[in-house]
C-alpha positions as CSV (number, residue, x, y, z in Angstrom):
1,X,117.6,0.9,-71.0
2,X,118.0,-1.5,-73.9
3,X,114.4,-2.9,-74.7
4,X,114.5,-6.5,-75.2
5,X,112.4,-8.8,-78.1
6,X,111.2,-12.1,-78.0
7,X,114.6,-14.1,-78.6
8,X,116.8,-11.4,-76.9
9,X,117.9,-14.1,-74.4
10,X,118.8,-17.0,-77.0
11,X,120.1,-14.7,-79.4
12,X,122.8,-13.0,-76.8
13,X,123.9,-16.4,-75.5
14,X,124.4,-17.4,-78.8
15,X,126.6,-13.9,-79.6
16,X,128.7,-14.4,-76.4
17,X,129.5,-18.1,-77.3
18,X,130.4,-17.1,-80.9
19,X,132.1,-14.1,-79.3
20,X,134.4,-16.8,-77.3
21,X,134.9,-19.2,-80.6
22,X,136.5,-16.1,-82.0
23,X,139.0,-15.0,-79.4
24,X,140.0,-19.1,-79.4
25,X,140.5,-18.8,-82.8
26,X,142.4,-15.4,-82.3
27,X,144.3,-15.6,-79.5
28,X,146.4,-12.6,-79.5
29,X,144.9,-9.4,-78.7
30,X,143.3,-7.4,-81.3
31,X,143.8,-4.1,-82.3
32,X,141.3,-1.5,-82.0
33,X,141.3,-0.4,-85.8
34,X,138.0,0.1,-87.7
35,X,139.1,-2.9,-90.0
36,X,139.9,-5.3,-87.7
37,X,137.3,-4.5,-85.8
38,X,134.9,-4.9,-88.6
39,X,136.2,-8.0,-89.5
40,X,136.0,-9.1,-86.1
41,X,132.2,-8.3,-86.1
42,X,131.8,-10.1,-89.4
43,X,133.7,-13.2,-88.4
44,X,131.6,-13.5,-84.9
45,X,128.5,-12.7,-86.8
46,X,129.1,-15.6,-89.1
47,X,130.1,-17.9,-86.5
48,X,126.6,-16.6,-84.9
49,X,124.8,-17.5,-88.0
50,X,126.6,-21.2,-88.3
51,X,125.3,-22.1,-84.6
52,X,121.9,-20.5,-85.7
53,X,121.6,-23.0,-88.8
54,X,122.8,-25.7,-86.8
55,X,119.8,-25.3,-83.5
56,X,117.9,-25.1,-87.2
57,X,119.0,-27.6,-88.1
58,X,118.4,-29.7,-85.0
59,X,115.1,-28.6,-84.3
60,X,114.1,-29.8,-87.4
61,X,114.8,-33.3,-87.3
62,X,113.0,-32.8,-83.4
63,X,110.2,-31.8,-85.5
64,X,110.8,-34.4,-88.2
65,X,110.8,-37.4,-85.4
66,X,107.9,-36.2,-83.5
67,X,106.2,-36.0,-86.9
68,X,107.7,-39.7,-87.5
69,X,106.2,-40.9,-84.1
70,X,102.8,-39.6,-84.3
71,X,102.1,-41.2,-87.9
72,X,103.3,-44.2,-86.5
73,X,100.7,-43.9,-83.4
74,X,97.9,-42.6,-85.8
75,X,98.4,-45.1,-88.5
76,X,98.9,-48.2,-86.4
77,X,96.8,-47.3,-83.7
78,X,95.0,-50.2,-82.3
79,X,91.7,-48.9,-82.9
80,X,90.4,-47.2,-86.3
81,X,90.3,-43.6,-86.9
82,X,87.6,-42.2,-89.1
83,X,86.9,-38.7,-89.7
84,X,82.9,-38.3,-91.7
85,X,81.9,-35.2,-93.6
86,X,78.8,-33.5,-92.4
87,X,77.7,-35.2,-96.0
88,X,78.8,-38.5,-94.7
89,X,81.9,-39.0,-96.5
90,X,85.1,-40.6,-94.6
91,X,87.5,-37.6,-95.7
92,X,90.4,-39.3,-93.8
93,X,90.9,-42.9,-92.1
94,X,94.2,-44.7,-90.7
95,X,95.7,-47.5,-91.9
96,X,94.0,-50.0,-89.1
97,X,90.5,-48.5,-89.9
98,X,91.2,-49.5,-93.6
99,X,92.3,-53.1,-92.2
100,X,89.5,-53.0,-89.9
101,X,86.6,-52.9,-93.3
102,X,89.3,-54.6,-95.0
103,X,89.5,-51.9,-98.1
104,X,92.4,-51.0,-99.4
105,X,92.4,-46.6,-97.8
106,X,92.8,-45.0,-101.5
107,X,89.5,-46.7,-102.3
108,X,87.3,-45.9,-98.8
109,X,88.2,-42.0,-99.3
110,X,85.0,-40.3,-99.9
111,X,83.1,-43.2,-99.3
112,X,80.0,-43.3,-97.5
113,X,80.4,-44.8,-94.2
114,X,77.4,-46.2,-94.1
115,X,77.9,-48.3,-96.8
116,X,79.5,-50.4,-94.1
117,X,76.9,-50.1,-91.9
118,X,75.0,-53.9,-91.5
119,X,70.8,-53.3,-93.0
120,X,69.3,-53.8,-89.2
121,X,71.2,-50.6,-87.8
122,X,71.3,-48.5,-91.1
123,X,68.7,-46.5,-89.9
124,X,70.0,-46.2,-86.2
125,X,73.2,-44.8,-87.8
126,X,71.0,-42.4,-89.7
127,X,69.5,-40.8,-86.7
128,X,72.4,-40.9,-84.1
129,X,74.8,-39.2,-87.2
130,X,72.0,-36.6,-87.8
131,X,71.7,-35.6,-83.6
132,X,75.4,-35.6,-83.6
133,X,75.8,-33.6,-86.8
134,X,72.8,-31.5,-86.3
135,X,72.7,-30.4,-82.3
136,X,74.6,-28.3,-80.3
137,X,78.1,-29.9,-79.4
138,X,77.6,-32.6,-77.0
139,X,80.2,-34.8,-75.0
140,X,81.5,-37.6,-76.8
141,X,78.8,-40.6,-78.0
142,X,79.2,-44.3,-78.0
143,X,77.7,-47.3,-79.2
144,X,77.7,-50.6,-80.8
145,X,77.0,-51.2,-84.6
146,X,76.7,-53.7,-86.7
147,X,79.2,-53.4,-89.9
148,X,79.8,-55.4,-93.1
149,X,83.3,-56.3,-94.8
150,X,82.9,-56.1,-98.6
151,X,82.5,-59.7,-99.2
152,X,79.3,-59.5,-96.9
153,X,80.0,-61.0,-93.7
154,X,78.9,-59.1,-90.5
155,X,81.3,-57.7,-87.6
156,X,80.3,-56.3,-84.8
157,X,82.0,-52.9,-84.0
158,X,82.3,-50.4,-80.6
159,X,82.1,-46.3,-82.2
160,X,82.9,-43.3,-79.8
161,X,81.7,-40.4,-81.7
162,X,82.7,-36.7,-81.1
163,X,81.6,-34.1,-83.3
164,X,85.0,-31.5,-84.5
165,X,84.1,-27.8,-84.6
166,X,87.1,-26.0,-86.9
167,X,87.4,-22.6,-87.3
168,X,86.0,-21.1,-90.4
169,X,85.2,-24.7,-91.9
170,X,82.6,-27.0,-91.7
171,X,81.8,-29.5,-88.4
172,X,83.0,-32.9,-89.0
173,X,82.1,-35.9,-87.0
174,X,85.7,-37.8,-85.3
175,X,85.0,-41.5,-84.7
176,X,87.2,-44.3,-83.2
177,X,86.3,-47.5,-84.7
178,X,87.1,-51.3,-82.8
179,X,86.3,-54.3,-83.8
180,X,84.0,-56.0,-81.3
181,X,83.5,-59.2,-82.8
182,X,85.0,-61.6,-80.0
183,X,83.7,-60.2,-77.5
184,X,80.0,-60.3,-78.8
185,X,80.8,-63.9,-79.8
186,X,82.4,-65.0,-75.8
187,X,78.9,-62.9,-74.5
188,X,77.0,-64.7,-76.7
189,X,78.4,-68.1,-76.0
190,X,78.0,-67.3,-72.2
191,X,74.7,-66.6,-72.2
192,X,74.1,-69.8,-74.3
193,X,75.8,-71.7,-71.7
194,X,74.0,-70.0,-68.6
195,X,70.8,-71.3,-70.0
196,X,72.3,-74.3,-70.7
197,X,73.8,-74.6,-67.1
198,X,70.1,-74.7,-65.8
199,X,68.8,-77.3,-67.4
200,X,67.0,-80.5,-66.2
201,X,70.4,-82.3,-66.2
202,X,72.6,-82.2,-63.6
203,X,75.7,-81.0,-64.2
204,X,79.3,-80.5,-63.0
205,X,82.5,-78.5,-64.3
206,X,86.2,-80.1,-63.0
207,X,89.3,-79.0,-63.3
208,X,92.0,-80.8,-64.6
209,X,92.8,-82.8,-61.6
210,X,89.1,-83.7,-61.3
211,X,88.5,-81.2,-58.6
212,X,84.9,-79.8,-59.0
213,X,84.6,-76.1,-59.9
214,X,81.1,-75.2,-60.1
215,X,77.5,-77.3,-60.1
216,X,74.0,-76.7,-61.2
217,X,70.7,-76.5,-59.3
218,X,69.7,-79.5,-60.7
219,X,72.7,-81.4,-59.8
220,X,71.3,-81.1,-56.3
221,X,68.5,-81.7,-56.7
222,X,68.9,-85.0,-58.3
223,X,71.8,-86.1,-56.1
224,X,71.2,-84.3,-52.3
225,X,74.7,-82.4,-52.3
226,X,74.6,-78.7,-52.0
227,X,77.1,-77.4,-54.6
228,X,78.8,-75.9,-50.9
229,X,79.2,-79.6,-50.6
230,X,80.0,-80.7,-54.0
231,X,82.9,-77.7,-54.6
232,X,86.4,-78.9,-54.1
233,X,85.8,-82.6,-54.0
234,X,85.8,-84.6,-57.2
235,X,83.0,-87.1,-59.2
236,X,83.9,-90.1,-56.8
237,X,81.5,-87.6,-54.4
238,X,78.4,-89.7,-56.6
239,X,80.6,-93.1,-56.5
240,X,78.6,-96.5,-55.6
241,X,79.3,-100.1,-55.2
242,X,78.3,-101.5,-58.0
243,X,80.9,-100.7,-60.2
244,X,84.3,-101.7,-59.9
245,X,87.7,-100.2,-60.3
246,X,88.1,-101.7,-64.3
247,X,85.5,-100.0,-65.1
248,X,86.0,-96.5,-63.9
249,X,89.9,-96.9,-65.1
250,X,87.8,-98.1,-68.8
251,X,85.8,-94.9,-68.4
252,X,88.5,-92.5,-67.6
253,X,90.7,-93.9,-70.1
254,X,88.2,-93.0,-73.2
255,X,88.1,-89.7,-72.1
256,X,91.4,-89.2,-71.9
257,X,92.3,-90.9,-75.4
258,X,89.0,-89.6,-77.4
259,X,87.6,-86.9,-75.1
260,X,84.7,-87.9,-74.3
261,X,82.0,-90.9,-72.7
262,X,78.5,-91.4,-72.6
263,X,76.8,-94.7,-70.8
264,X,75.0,-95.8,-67.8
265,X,76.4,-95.1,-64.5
266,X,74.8,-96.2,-61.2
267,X,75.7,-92.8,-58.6
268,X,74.8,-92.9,-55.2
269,X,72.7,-89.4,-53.9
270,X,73.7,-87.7,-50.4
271,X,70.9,-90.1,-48.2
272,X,73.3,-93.5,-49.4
273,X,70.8,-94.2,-52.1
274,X,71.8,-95.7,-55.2
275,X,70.6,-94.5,-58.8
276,X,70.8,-95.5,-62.3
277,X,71.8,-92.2,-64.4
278,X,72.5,-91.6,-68.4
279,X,75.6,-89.9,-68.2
280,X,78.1,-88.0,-70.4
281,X,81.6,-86.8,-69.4
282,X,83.2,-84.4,-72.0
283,X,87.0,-82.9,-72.3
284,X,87.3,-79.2,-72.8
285,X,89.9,-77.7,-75.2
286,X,91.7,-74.5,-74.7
287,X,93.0,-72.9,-78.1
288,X,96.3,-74.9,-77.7
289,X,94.9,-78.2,-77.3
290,X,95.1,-78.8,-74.1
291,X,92.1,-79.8,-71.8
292,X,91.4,-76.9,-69.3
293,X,87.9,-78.4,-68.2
294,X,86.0,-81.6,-67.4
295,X,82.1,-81.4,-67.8
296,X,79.4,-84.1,-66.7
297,X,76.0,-84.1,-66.9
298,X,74.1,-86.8,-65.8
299,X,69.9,-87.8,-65.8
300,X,68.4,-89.7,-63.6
301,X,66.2,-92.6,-65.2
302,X,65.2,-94.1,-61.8
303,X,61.3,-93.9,-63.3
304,X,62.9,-95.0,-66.9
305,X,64.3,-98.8,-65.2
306,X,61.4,-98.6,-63.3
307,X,58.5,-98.6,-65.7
308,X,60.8,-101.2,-68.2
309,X,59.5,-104.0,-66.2
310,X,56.0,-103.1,-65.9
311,X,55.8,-102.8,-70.0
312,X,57.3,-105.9,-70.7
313,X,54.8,-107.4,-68.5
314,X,51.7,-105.4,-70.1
315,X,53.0,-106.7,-73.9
């Protein structure tokens, strides 16, 4: 039985073909004399050897392109990679990372990341690097930091942190870095605007067409509708008699033209009564100029035009 080796397969396909190139190339029969068939051997073997170079050949520009794509996918990753020393060093960091603490990456090699780190979590860096470096292997850690570009300013930034156990070399820790910024900003803005949303002032959100989106609690409480009620219909909900057409068509045409109006508006409340309220209509932007929102917000100083009177009498 002819034992076989790792390659026998690949390497008798490639005979046979090469075997078949010859006789193409030597049509007539050969002769069975030692030369001949010595040079017959040689010429296949050669042949064999060409379409050996050539799967070389091929594989290595596989190898070359796979190489290509994954430098590509590491380099311009949308996220940063940053691999720290057990000493805290970054030993190696991608080409986004480098944009990401806006250093040029010659000069943040060997650098200590927390050098980056903002002064209010330096020390919370400290002790989650130290459990990470220090305790047995543990799933992968995350967590927000903030970080500081050279010239000072703060970012906010999202770390996923797993510690890399190589053979025969020392643990280092593997962190994806992204830029969190916006997002803290949009949170932080939302938050400032839920608080806002529930103050004393009533207030409404319209789309463009003046259809009402959304209404606060004190919006019914100063003008009887039930935001169920108030939802899908538009400002002329509050509208009373004593103005007239001009001078809503006055009032919409400032917002329009400068984006906003403040005055005195009497509204009329759910039970048909009629109130004086201090009221401001604003246009909101989207980032390419164009309104996406209407917002009102409105007072009621019913106890304001009531106690006028009764001062100018007491002076």
């Amino acid at each position: 039985m002819t034992k076989k080796y790792p390659g026998h397969e690949a390497r008798q396909t490639l005979r046979t073909e090469a075997e078949r190139l010859v006789v193409s190339l030597s049509p007539e029969a050969l002769i069975a004399q030692p030369n001949e068939i010595l040079l017959h051997e040689l010429l296949v073997h050669k042949i064999e050897l060409e379409m050996q170079n050539e799967e070389l050949r091929r594989a290595h520009t596989a190898l070359e392109e796979a190489r290509d794509r994954f430098v590509d996918l590491y380099e311009f990753a949308p996220v940063g990679y940053i691999t720290i020393t057990r000493d805290g060093l970054m030993s190696e960091i991608n080409l986004t990372g480098a944009d990401l603490l806006k250093v040029d990456r010659t000069k943040l090699l060997m650098r200590r990341f927390s050098q980056f780190v903002a002064a209010p979590d330096k020390d919370r860096w400290y002790r989650l690097f130290l459990s990470l470096m220090t305790t047995a292997p543990a799933d992968k850690q995350a967590f927000d930091l903030q970080m500081l570009h050279p010239d000072g300013t703060v970012f906010y930034a999202h770390l996923d942190c797993l510690r890399h156990n190589p053979a025969n070399a020392e643990p280092t820790l593997r962190v994806n870095l992204t830029d969190i910024s916006k997002s803290k900003q949009i949170e932080q803005e939302l938050r400032i605007a839920a608080t806002a949303f529930e103050s004393q002032e009533g207030i409404w959100v319209t789309d463009t067409d003046w259809v009402i989106l959304k209404v606060n609690l004190a919006f019914t409480h100063i003008t009887g509708f039930s935001a169920a009620e108030a939802l899908g219909q538009t400002p002329n909900l509050l509208r009373s008699e004593r103005h007239d057409q001009g001078f809503y068509a006055a009032l919409w045409h400032t917002v329009n033209t400068t984006g906003a109006w403040q005055g005195e508006i009497w509204n009329r409340r759910k039970n048909g009564e009629d109130y004086p309220a201090w009221t401001s209509i604003t246009a909101v932007y989207g980032d390419d100029g164009a309104v996406i929102y209407y917002v009102g917000m409105q007072s009621d100083i019913s106890q304001q035009k009531t106690a006028a009177p009764i001062e100018q009498g007491l002076s």
